[in-house]
N, C-alpha and C positions, 0 to 999 in steps of 0.2 A: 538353754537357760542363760539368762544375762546376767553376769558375774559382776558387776560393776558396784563398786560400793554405794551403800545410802546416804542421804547426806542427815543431818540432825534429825531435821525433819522427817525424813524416813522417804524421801521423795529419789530417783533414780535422777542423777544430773544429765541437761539437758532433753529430757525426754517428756516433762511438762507434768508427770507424776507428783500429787500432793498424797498426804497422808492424814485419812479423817477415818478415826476412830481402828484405824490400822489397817483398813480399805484403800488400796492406792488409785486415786481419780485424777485423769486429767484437769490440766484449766485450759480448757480449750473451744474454739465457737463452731460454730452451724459450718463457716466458712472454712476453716482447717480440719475440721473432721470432715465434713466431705472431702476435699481434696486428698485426708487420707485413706479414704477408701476407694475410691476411684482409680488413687495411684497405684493400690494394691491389685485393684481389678485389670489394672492396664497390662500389670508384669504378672500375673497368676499367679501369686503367691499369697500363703496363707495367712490373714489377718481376722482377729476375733475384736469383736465389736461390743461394748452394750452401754445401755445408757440406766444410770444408776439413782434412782429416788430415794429417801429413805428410808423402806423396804426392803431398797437392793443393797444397800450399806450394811444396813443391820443385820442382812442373813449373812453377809461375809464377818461381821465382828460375833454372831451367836453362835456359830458352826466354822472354829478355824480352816476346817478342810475344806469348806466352800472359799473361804476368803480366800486361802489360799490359789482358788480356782479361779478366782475374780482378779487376782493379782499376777493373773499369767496371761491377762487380757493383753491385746495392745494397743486399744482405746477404750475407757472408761469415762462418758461422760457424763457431768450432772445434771441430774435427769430432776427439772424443778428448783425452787426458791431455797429451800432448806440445805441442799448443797450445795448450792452458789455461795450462800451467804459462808457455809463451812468454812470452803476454800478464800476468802477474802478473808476472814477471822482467822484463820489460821496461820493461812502463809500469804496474807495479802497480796492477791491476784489480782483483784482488780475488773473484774469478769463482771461486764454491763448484765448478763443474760444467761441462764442457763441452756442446757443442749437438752433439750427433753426429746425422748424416742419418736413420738409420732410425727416431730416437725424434724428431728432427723431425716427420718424415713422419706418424707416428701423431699426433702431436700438431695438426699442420695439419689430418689428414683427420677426424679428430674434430671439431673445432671448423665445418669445410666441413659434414658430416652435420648437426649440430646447429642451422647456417643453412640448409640446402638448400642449398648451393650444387657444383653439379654438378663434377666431377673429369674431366681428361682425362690416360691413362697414354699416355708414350711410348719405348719401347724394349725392352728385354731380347728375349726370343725368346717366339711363340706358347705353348707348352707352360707358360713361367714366367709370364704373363700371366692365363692360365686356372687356375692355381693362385694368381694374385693375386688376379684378381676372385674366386673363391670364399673364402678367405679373407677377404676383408673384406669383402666378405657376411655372413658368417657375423658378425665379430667388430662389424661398425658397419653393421645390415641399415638403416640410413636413407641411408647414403650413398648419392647418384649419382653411378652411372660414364657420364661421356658417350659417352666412345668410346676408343679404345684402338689402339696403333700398334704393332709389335713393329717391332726396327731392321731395316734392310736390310745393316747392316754393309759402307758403301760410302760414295761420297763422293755429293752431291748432285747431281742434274743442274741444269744452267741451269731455270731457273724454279722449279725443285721447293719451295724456300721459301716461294712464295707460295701454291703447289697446297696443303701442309700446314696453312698457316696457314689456308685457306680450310676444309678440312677440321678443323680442330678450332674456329674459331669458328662454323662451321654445328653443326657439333653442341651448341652452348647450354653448354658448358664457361667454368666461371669461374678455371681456373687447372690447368695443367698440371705432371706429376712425370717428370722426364724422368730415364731408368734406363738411358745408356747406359755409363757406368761413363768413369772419368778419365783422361786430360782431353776426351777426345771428347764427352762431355754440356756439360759447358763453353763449349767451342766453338759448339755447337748451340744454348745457350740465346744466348747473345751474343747469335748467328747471325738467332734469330727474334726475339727480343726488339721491334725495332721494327715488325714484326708483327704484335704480337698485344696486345690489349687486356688483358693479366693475368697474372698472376704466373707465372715459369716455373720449378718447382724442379730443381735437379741433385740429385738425391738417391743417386746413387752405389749400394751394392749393396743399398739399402733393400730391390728389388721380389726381389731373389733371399732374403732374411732372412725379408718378409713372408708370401714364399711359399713357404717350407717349405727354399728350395734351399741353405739354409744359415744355422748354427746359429750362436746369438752366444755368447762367452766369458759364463764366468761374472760377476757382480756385482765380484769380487773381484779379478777381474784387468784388467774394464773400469777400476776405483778407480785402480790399478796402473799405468797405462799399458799394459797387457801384451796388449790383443788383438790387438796386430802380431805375437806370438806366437803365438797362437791362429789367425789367420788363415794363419800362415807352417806350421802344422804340416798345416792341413787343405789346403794347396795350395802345397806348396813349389815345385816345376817352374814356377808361374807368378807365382810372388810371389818368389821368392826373393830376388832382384837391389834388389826395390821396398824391401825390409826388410833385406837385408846392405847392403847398401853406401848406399843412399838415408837410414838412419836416424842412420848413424853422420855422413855427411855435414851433414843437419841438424844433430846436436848442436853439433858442428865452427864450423857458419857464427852458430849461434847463439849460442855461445861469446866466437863474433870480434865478434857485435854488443854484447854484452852490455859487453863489454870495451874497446868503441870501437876494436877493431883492425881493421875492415872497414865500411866507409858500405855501409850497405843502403840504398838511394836508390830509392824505389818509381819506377819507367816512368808517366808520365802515363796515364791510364785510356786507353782504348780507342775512337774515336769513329770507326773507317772501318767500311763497309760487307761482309761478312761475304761472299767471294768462295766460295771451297771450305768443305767442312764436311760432318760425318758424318751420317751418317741411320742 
């Protein structure tokens, strides 16, 4: 656990951590988050990863012990317009562009191809996986895929963490993209984190974008903040709730920070041992 004091802000000095809504996010681009994953993949050592929309903010501010979970990351990016704009409101960052997971994602596995370094997928479902790895096949034919896990959408059994984690460092994998969507990937990477010798990304519904199973907003409206719109029109029945009432709540709390009407006080990061958790 990193003992280093907070500063006003609640931000950890020099480490690039801001404080929105007691969520600790990077301000960080496309360009330094890869490199620090990479650099993680090069030395084998453990780094958890995610990239964070308004969804992902707000399950860490509704459920302290998630937040808590999300503030034991060691990269946390802003995932979209709504927490770019956060972190310039806040703590004026300055951040042209946010880090969203699926242009993450290309960007990591590029950089992985171009060293060799071998890729292991884990989550979404069979069908979406087989339509990933062809895919980028197709678009990055140097990358390795090591191996590939589709979820069981359930909770873990007693041991199963270490059965997985044996299964993806036998398979010669120098960094895993984990695709079980929020907060349930979260949990997960925490989960295995002390496990596994290498970076673990949450990358949210990168593998269902990658792989055809879903179409991103235009250029225009990503600029906009408006693909919670885009995402609410192609899947209202299951998004609904996450974007009527989750977005306006955001605005709301971040309003009360901005304004010093509400201590957003981040939960100490997360250092217990990872009992239940999704597969």
């Amino acid at each position: 656990m990193d003992t280093r004091p907070m500063t006003a802000s609640g931000a950890m000095p020099g480490t690039g951590k801001r404080n929105v809504l007691g969520v600790l996010v990077d301000a960080t681009t496309y360009a330094s988050a890869t490199d620090a994953v990479l650099t993680a993949a090069r030395q084998r050592r453990p780094f958890a990863v995610t990239a964070l929309a308004v969804h992902g903010v707000m399950t860490g501010v509704l459920d302290r012990e998630h937040g808590a979970r999300l503030n034991s990351f060691d990269l946390a990016t802003p995932d979209g317009q709504p927490v770019r704009w956060a972190l310039n409101l806040l703590h004026g960052t300055a951040l042209k562009d946010p880090v969203c997971g699926p242009d993450l994602t290309l960007h990591v596995l590029r950089a992985a191809a171009d060293e060799g370094l071998p890729v292991y997928l884990y989550g979404s479902t069979e069908p979406t996986l087989d339509s990933l790895v062809l895919n980028l096949g197709n678009s990055l034919p140097a990358l390795k895929i090591a191996g590939r896990e589709a979820s069981r959408f359930r909770a873990a059994h007693t041991g199963e963490d270490e059965e997985i984690a044996a299964r993806i460092t036998e398979s010669g994998a120098r960094l895993v993209l984990v695709g079980l969507g929020c907060p349930r990937q979260e949990t997960f990477v925490h989960a295995m984190r002390p496990l596994l010798p290498m970076p673990l990304l949450a990358v949210g519904a990168a593998f269902d974008f990658h792989a055809g199973n879903l179409r991103r907003p235009p250029l225009w409206m990503r600029r906009r903040g408006l693909e919670w719109l885009w995402r609410l029109c192609l899947e209202p029945r299951r998004l609904w709730r996450r974007y009527v009432v989750l977005n306006p709540h955001y605005l709301l709390l971040l309003a009360a920070q901005w304004a010093r009407l509400r201590p957003a006080v981040p939960p100490a990061p997360a250092t217990d041992t990872q009992v239940a958790f999704p597969v």
